[in-house]
N, C-alpha and C positions, 0 to 999 in steps of 0.2 A: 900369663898371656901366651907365652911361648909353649904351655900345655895342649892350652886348649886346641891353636894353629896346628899345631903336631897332629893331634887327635883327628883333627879335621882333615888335613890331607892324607893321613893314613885311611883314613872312611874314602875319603874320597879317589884313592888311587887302588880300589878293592878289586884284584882282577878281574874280567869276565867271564861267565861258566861256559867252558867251549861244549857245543855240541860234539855230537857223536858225528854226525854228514853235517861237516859246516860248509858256510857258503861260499864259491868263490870271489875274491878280490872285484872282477867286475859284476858280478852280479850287484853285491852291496854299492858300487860307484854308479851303478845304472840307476839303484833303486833310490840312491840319492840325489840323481838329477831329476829325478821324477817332483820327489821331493821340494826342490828348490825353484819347480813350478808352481806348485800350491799358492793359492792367491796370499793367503796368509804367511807364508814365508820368505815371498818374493817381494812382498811390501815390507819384509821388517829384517834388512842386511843385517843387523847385530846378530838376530839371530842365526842368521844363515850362516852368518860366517863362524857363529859358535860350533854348527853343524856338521859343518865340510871340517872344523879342527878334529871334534870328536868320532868321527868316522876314521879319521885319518890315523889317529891313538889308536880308536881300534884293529884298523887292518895291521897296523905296525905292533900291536900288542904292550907297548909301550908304558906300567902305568904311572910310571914316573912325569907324564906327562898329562897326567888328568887333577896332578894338583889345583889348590884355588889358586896359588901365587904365580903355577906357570901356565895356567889357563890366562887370567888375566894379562898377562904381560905378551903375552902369543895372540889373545884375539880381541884385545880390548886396551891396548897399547899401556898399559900401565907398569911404570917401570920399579926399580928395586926401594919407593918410599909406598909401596903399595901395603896397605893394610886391611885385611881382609873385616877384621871388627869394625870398622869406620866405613866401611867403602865395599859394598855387599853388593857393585855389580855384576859379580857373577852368578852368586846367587839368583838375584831378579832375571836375569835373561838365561838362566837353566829352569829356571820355574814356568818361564812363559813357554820355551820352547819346549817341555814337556807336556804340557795343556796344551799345544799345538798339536803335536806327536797323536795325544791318545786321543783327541777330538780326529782327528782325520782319520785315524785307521780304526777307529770307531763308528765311522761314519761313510764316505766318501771311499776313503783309503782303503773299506774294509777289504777288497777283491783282489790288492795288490797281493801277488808274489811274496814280498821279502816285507816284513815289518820291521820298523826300527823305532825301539822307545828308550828313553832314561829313564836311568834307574830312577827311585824314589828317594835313594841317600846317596850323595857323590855326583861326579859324572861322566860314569859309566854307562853303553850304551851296550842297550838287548835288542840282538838283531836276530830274527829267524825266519825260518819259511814261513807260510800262512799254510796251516794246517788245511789239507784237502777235506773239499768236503766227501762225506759218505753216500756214496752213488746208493738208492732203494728203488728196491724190483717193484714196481707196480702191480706185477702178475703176481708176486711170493701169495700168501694164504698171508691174511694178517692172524695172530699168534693169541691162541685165548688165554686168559688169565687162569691160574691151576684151580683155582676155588669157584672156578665158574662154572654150572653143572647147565644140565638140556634142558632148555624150556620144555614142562610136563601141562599137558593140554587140561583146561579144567574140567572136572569130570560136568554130568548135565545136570540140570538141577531137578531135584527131585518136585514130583507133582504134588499142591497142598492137598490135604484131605479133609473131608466135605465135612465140615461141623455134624457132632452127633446130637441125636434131641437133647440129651442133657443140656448140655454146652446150650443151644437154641434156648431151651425154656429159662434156664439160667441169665442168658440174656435179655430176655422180657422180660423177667421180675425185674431185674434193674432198673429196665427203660419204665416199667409201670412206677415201681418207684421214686423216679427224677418228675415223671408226669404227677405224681400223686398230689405231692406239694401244692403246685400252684393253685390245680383244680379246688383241694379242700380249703386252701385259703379265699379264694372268690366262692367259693357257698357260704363260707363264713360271713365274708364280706355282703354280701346279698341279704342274708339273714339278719343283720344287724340293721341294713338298711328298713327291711319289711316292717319289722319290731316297730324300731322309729315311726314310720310312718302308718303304723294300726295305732301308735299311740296318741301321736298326734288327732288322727280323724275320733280318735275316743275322745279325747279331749275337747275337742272341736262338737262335736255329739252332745257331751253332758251340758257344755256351755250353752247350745240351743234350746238343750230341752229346758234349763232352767232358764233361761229368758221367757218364752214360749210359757211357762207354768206363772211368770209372775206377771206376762200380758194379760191372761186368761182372767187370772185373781184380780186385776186393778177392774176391767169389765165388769167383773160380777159384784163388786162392790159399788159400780157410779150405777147400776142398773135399779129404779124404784119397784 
């Protein structure tokens, strides 16, 4: 148990990486009273008050002071039966107020000056300028790509050339051929009808003459 505590405040008392141009003492106190207007921060004093301690660690460089056991006991009154396994309010209000931090200067906060976030392990606070933005020439020549070659105009297109009689007759035989089909199939069709009905009227023919031949015969037989 006594390990793992150790472990914990050594992570968590991990100095801060100084810049090369860091910032002055007011600037970081200005950029924290800003801070401590935030609707979100000014409604929730735990936090705040967590805020104004770890600022304060930080200008004084101090990291003895960013333990869990003397964070709590500095901003959360919890005196020497405090145990950080059992009783994880520091944790919970370093968590909120870091989701505080990065939602605002992610959003709202993004234009300030001076940003301040915690870290991700401990609590340690990353303070720095807000990177200027890069001023772009309107009038520069925007910059072509190296593989990007001149638009080349298409050339004109060439005029077709006028079918030769081959090609023409060629084509007619075709079209006579696709014509061919139906034509011979309706003569066919025509012809079979003719047929039909010459046989019919033949038929029709023999049947009268031999009525006609056996009226004749009954006559000539009732005649004395």
């Amino acid at each position: 148990m006594a390990t793992h505590g150790a472990e914990r405040d050594r992570q968590a008392s991990t100095p801060v990486t100084i810049e090369t141009n860091p910032l002055a003492a007011d600037d970081v106190r200005a950029a924290l009273q800003r801070l401590l207007a935030v609707p979100a921060l000014a409604r929730a004093p735990k936090i705040s008050r967590l805020l104004v301690y770890l600022v304060e660690a930080h200008l004084d460089a101090d990291p003895d002071a960013l333990s869990e056991a003397v964070v709590a006991e500095a901003v959360f009154d919890q005196h020497d039966n405090f145990n950080p396994r059992s009783n994880p309010i520091v944790r919970v209000n370093a968590s909120r107020l870091r989701n505080v931090l990065r939602k605002h200067f992610a959003g709202a906060g993004a234009g300030e000056p001076v940003h301040i976030h915690l870290a991700r392990i401990g609590y340690a606070l990353e303070i720095h300028r807000r990177p200027p933005a890069v001023a772009v020439d309107a009038t520069a020549p925007l910059p072509h790509p190296a593989n990007e070659t001149a638009s080349v105009p298409a050339p004109p297109e060439a005029p077709r050339a006028a079918p030769t009689p081959a090609v023409r007759a060629t084509t007619f035989d075709r079209l006579k051929q696709k014509l061919r089909a139906p034509v011979s199939l309706g003569v066919v069709i025509a012809l079979l009808i003719a047929v039909s009905m010459l046989s019919v009227a033949y038929t029709h023919l023999v049947h009268s003459t031999m009525t006609s031949s056996g009226e004749m015969s009954s006559i000539a037989s009732a005649t004395p």
